[in-house]
N, C-alpha and C positions, 0 to 999 in steps of 0.2 A: 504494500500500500504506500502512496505517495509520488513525489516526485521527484526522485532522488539525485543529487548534483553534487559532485566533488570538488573541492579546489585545493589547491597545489600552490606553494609557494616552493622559487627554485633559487638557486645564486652561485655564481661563481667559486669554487671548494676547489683548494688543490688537492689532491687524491694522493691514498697513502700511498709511499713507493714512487713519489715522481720524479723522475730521473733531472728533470727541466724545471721544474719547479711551476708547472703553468696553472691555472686554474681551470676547470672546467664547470660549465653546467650540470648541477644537479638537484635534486629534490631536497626541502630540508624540513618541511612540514606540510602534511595533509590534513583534511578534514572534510567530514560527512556532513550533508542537513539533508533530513529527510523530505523537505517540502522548500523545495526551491531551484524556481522557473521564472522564464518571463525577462520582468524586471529585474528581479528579484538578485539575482547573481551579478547584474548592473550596480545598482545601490552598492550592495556585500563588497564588489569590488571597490566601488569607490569610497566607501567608509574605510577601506582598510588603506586605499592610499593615504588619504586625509590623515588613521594616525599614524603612515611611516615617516610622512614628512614634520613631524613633529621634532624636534629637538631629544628632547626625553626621551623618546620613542626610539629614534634613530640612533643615537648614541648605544642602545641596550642590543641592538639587532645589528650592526656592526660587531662590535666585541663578540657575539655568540658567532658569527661567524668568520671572524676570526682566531675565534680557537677551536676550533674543528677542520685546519688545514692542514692538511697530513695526514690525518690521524682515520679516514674511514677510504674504506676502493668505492669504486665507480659502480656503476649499477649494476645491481649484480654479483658483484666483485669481494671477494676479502679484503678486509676485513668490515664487516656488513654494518649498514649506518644502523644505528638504537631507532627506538620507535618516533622519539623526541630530539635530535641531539642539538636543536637550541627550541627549551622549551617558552622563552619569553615570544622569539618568533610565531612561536603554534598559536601562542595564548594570543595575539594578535588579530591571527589567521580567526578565530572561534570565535573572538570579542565582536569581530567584524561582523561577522555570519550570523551571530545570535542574536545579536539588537544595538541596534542605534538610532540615531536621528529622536532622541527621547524629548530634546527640547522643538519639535516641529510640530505639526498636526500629521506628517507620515511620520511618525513613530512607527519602528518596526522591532518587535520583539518576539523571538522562534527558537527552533532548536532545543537541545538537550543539555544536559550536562555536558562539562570538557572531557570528563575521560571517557564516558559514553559513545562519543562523537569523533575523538581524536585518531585517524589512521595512521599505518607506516609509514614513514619516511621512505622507509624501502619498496614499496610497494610501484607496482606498472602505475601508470595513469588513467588503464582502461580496469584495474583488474578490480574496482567498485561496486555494489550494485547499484546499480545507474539507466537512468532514464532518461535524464533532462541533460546531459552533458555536462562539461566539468569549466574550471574558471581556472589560470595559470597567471601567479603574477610572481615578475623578476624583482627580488628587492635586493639585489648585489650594491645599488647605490639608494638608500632610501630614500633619498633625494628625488630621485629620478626611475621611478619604480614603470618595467611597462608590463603589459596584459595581456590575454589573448582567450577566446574560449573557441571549445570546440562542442561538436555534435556528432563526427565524425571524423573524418581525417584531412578535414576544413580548418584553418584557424581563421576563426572570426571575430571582428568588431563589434563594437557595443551596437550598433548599428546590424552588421551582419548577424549576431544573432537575435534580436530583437525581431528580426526579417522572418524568419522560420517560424516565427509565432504568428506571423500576420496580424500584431499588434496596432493599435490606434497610431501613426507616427508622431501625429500630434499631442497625445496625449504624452508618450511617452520620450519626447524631443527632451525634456530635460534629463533625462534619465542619462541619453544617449552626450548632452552633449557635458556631462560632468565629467566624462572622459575624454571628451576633447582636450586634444596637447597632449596625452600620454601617449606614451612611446607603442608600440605593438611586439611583441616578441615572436624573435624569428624562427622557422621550420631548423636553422640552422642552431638555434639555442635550445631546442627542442631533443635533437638527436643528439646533442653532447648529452642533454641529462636522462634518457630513456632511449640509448642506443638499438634496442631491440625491438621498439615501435615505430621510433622514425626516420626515413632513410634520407640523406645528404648529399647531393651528389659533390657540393664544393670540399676543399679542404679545408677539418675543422682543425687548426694547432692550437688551438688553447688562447689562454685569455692571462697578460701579465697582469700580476696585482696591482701594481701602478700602472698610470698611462703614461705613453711618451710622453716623454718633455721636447721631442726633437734630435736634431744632427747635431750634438756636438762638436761639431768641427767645422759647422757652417757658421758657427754662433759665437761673438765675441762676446762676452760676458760683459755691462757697464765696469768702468774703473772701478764707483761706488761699491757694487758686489764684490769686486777683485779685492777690495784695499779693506771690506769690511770684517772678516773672518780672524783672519789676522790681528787688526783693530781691536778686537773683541777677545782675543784670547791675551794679549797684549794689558790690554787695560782691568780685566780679569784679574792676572797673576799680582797687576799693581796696588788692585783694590781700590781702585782708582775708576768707577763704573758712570759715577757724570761727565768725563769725558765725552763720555760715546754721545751725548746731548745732541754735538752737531750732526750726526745721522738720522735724531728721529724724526727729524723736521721731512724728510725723502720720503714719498710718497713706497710703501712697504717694505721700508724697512725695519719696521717695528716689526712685523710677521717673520721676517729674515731672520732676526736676531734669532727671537723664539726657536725658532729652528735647528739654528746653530745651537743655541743653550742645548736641547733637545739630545743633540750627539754627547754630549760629556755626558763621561761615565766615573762616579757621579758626577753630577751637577753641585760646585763647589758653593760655601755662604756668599759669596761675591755677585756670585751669577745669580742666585736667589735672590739681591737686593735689587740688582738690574728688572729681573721680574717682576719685582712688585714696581717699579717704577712704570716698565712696560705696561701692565696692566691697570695700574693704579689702583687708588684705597678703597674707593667708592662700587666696587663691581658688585651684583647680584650674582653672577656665575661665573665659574674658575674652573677650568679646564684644564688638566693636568696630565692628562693622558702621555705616559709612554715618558717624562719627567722623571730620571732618574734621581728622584729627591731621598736623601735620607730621614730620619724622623728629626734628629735636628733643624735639619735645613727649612725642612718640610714647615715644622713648627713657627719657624723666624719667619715664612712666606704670609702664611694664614692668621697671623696673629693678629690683633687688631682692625680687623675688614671684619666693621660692624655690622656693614650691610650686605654681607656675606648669606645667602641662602641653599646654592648648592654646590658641588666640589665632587669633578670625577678626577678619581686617583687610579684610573686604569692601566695596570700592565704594568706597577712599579712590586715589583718582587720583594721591595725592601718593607714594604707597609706590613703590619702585623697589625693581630688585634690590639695588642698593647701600643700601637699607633693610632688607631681609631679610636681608642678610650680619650686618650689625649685631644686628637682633633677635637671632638665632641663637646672634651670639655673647654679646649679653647677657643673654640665659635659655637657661641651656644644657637648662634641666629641661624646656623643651618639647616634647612628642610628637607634638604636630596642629599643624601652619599653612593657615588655610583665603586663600585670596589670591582668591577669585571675585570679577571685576569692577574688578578692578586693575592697569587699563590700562596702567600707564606700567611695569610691568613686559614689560618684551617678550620673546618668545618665543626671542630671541638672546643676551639677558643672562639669561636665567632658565637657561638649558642651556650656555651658558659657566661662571655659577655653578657650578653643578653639577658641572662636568669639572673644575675648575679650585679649589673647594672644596671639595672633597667632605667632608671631615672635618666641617663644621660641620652636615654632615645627618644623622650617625652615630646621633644622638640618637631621631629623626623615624622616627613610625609612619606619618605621613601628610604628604600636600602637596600639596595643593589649589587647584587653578590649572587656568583651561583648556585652555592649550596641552599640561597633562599628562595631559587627561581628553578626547579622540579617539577617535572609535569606528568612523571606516570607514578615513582611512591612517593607513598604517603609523607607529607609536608614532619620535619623532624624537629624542627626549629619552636623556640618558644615562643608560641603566639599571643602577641599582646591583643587581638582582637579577632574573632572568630562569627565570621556570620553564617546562618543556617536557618535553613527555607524549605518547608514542606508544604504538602497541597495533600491529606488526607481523605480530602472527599472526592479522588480523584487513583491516585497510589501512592503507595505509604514510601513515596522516595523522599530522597533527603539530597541537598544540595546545597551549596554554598564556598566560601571561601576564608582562608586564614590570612593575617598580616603577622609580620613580625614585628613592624614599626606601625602607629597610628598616630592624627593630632583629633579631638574631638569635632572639629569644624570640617576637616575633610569627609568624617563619616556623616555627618548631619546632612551637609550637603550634597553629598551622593545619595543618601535615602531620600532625601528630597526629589531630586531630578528620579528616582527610580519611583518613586511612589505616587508622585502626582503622576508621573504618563502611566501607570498602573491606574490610577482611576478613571484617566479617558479611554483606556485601553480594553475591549470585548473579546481577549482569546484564548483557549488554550492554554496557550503557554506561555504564560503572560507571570506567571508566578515564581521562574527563579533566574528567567535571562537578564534580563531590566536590572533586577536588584542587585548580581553576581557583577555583571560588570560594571555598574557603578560604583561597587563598595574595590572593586577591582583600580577603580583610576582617581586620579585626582582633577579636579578642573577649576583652572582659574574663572573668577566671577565672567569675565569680559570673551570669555572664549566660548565657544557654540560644544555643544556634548560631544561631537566627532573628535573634536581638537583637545579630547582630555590627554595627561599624561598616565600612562599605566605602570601599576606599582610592586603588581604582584601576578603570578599563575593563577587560574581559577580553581584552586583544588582546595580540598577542605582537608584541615588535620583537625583530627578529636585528644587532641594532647589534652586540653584543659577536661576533659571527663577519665583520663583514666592514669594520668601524671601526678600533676598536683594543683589540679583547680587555676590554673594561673591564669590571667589576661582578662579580658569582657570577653563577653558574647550575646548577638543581640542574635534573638531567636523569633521566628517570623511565619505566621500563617496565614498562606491566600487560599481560601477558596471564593471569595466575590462571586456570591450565585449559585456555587455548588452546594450540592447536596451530599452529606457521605453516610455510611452505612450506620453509625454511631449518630451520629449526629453532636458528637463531643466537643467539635476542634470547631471554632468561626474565625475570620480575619481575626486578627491578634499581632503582638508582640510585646515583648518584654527584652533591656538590657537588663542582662545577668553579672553578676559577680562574686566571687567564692566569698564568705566572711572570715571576716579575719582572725577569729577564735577559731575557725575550720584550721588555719593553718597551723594555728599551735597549741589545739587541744584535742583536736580529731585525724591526728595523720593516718590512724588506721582505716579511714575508710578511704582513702586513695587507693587501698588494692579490693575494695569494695565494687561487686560488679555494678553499671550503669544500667544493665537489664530490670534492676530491681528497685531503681527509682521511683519513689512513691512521694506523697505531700509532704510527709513528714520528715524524709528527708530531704528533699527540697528546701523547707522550711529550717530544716539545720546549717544546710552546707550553704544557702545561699542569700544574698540579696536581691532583690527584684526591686529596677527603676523604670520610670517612665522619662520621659525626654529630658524634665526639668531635673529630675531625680539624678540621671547620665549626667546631665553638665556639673549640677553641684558636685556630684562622687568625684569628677575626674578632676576639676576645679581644686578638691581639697588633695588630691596626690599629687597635684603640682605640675598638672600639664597646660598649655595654654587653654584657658576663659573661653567659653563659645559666646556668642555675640547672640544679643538679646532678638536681633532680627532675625538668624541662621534658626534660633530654638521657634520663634513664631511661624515662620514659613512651615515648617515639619511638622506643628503644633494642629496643623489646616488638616494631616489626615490623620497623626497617631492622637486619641485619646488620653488624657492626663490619669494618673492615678487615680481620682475620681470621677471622672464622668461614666455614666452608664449609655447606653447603645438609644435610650431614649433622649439624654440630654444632653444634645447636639446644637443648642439653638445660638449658643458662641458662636460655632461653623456656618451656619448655615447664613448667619448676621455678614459676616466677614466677605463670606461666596457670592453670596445675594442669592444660594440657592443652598438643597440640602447635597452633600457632599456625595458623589455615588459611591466611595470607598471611606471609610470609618474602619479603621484598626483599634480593637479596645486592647486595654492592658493583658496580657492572661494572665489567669488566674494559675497558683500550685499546680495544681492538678494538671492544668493543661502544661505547664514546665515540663511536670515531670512525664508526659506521657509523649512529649516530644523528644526530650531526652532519650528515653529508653527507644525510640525512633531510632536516633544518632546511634547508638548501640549496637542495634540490632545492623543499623548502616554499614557498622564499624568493620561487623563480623565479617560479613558481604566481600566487603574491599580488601581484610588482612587475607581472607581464600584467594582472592583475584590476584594480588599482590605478593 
């Protein structure tokens, strides 16, 4: 049943064993929707461009595929790609496909869960079950991302496939021309990545990781360039770095410099002063990538940049977690840590960190590391907030997602944008895609919902039910309309969190099974708030204030600690009408019978896994 359509993200991989070192085309994440035709793989496309070219975005999907060169053969080939093997890319690929456009009136919200949904990487391109043909997009340059679908052994335009549906043109001319300007990908980018489906007749060699700069030998370099390098190592050794003043006034050569620093191994306190002059005091974002900085150096850069908010430290091998303790505490204004490709943090001192610190992450929208961006097991890390989303009167599945980092204003306002297009929304499956990916991103006020940045995989860990209670967790039931066999569970939610005498008078029931979650344990091990209840609790642990406007907006569908399903007339004052969606608190009962939900989930996934 349905209309079944795959899409394929492919990119440039050098392949293990390559004698030449070239890159070729190949697959790096698939994904299924059961019901998607038409338009429909139009949009999906173009939502996913919208967030490659994002900053945030692009930054995290570079790095993944940068360090997967080498290291897997070609299609087919040994040593064979994992199912995921850059899983923030997938999570992407799925975010795209399962819903977007939530601040529009085409709001589109479908699909299933991510691991439900998520194919091989290794897999043919025909070898799906499929109907509706499949969607191929190159994001080797996120930047510059192009596309192609097929139906056959046609590669076609947003336009050409649109054509095979004998669709309105006019109706669906926008659709068609959101693609316009993207590039189309070739039959020849095709048989590099799925050699046994498509044949080539030209020569494919391979694709260098840089692009030509040109003929060196045709090319006299300016004096400036000649005499700069030099200049810079020169006035370096002297400590003598305002010198170099009279070059930054040349039109790029503050990026030159950069560059040069870039090569020193390491990168000496001299050259770090120059940086901060380069860049200056005032920046929002600091880019460090590939900066062979020590934690000294490192420390003397970032000091003081007040307005300091995010800081990718990628690909420096010298960072440790006992480097990140420090950044954290010496800019506390920071909101993004990107860490891809920074080894020597390991996966045991980054989530001790974590348990063990937790205060100096209170700050942190985001935290970007691989061992926290996993896409097939279970999430390992200690989750500072955990969301989970059932639909009971429908099947007893369970879905949602974990963070390791949160600020209370980013989640307010992604329930927000999830929950208000949840109540213009009439569908299906309308109960965990919306929610999942918005608690999944962050989005600035002034930005449109395509253009969020994303923070995490969509996969859910149950650490805080069977560890030790740690993090929030905001627990969420949609049925809007349905009817289920009990009749137990209605729209609802509650933020949860363990109480504090659980942790140092009841450790014995951390190995207490969650199957057996009843009121009364509920009522021991937990707290339950309502929105105003969330901001006070997080307020008094010392995270940043949620803003009195962020709690009223959300106030419009979740129900307060007191109101009842009759006493609506606040809402209804505000709307100018009665609300079609009203989530009341839940009650114990319903906690706990969600809970042992997540449990029963739990079991499901550690057999799968």
């Amino acid at each position: 049943m349905g209309q079944r359509h795959q899409a394929f993200v492919i990119a440039r991989v050098v392949p293990h064993g390559s004698a030449d070192g070239q890159a070729k085309y190949r697959c790096i994440a698939a994904w299924h929707n059961q019901w998607c035709y038409e338009r429909l793989p139009l949009r999906a496309t173009s939502r996913l461009i919208t967030l490659l070219k994002q900053k945030d975005n692009a930054e995290i999907v570079e790095a993944e595929i940068r360090s997967i060169h080498g290291k897997y053969g070609r299609f087919g080939k040994e040593p064979c790609i994992p199912q995921a093997p850059c899983p923030f890319t997938a999570a992407l690929l799925a975010l795209a496909w399962n819903a977007g456009d939530l601040d529009t009136k085409e709001r589109y919200m479908g699909g299933m869960a991510f691991t439900h949904c998520l194919l091989n990487a290794g897999m043919g391109c025909w070898d799906g079950d499929n109907n509706d043909g499949i969607s191929i997009i190159d994001v080797t340059d996120p930047g510059r991302p192009a596309y192609c679908f097929m139906m056959d052994d046609r590669l076609l335009s947003a336009s050409g496939y649109l054509h095979l549906y004998r669709g309105d043109p006019v109706f669906n001319r926008r659709y068609i021309d959101a693609l316009n300007g993207v590039e189309m990908i070739s039959v020849e980018m095709l048989a590099e990545a799925w050699p046994k489906v498509f044949r080539y007749d030209g020569l494919t060699e391979g694709h260098p990781l840089q692009a030509d700069t040109g003929d060196s030998s045709s090319t006299v370099a300016p004096l400036t360039d000649i005499a700069l390098k030099p200049a810079l190592m020169r006035f370096i050794e002297l400590e003598d770095v305002d010198a170099l003043d009279q070059f930054l006034w040349l039109p790029g050569k503050a990026d030159q410099m950069k560059s040069l620093i870039r090569e020193l191994k390491p990168i000496p306190a001299t050259a770090a002063l120059l940086l901060r002059k380069l860049y200056g005091n005032d920046i929002p974002s600091l880019d460090l990538t590939d900066f062979d900085l020590t934690q000294e150096v490192l420390l003397q850069l970032v000091s003081n940049l007040g307005k300091l908010t995010a800081l990718n430290l990628s690909f420096n091998t010298r960072i440790t977690a006992d480097t990140v303790h420090l950044v954290l505490t010496t800019v506390p204004s920071l909101r993004r840590l990107v860490l891809m490709g920074c080894t020597s943090v390991t996966e045991k001192e980054l989530y001790q960190l974590l348990q063990t610190y937790p205060r100096i992450f209170y700050n942190l929208e985001a935290l970007m590391h691989p061992t926290l961006l996993k896409a097939i097991a279970l999430p390992a890390f200690p989750a500072s907030f955990t969301y989970i989303a059932s639909n009971s009167a429908r099947w007893a599945e369970i879905c949602g997602c974990s963070l390791p980092v949160f600020t209370p204003e980013s989640i307010v306002r992604s329930l927000t944008d999830a929950i208000c297009a949840l109540a213009n929304q009439d569908t299906m499956y309308t109960d965990y895609s919306n929610a999942v990916a918005a608690v999944c991103g962050v989005r600035e006020r002034e930005k449109a919902w395509n253009e969020r940045s994303v923070v995490t995989v969509p996969v859910l860990s149950t650490q805080f039910l069977t560890k030790d209670y740690s993090g929030w967790a905001l627990l969420s039931l949609f049925n809007k309309g349905y009817t289920g066999s009990n009749g137990s569970l209605n729209d609802g939610y509650a933020f949860v969190r363990a109480k504090k005498s659980f942790h140092q008078d009841c450790a014995e029931e951390t190995e207490s099974r969650a199957e057996d979650m009843d009121e009364d344990k509920v009522d021991r091990l937990f707290d339950i708030f309502d929105v105003r209840g969330f901001a006070h609790a997080t307020a008094e642990e010392g995270r940043p204030s949620l803003s009195e406007t962020a709690i009223e907006q959300l106030e419009l569908y979740l129900c307060r600690s007191e109101d009842t399903a009759a006493n609506l007339g606040r809402l209804a004052s505000k709307l100018k009408k009665q609300p079609e969606l009203m989530m009341q608190l839940m009650s114990k009962k319903q906690v706990a019978e969600l809970l042992r939900r997540v449990a029963e989930a739990r079991q499901r996934l550690d057999e799968l896994y």
